[in-house]
N, C-alpha and C positions, 0 to 999 in steps of 0.2 A: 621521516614522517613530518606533517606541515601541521602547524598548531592554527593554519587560518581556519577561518569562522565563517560559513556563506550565512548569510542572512535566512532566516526561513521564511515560509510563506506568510502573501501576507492574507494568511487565515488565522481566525482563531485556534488555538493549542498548539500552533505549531512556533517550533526556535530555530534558533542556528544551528548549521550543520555542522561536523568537520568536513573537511576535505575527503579524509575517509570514508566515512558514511555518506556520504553523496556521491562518490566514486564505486561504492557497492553497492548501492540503489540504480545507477546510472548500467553497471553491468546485469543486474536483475530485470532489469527493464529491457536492456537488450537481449534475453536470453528469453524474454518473454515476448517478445515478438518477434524470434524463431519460433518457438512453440504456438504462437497464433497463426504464423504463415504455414507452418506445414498444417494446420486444422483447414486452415483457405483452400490448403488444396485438397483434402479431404473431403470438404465440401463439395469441390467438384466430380464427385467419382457417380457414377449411374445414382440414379433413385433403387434405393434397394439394397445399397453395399451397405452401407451403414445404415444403426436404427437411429432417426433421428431426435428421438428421444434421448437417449443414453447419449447421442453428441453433444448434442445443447446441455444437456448435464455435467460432462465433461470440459466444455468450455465456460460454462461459469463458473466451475469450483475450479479451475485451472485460473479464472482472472481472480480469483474472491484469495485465492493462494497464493499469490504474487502480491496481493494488495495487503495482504497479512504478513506478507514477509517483509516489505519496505514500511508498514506501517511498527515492526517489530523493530529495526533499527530508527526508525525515524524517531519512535517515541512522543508522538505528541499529546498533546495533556489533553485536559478537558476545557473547554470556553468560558470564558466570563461573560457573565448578563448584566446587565446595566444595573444598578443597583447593587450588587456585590461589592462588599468591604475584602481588599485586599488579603489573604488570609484567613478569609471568615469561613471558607468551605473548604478544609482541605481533605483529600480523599488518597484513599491507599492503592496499590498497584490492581485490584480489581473493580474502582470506581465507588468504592462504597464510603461515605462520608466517615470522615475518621473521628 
């Protein structure tokens, strides 16, 4: 195992990665567009095979799920506003000011 460090986005709450955790985001991510390519083709099948309802439901909670899973190792915090003192807000693993 490699102890480098990628850099994280440059978004607010987000850090560095490891090597690992970006290498298991990188395979979640590929495993997630198999599962959006085979929906593409679902897509394609007569008007009537599928209810399109229940698809479109299907496919967001399939992206909302993949986005909760990388966002589950990623870990990123919450953002700083302009005016915040370093330390002046901190909050516990459900957001809630501690």
């Amino acid at each position: 195992m490699s102890n480098q460090q990628h850099q994280g986005l440059p978004v607010a709450g987000y850090k560095p990665q490891s090597e690992e955790k970006v290498a298991l985001v990188n395979e979640n991510k590929a495993l997630e567009e198999r599962v959006l390519r085979q929906m593409d083709q679902i897509a394609k099948l007569p008007a009537g095979t599928v209810d399109p309802r229940w698809f479109s439901i299907a496919r967001t909670q399939i992206e909302q799920g993949f986005m909760a899973l990388n966002r589950a190792v990623f870990q990123p915090g919450r953002a700083s506003l302009p005016g915040d003192v370093q330390g002046d807000r901190a909050h516990d693993d459900l957001g809630r000011v501690a």
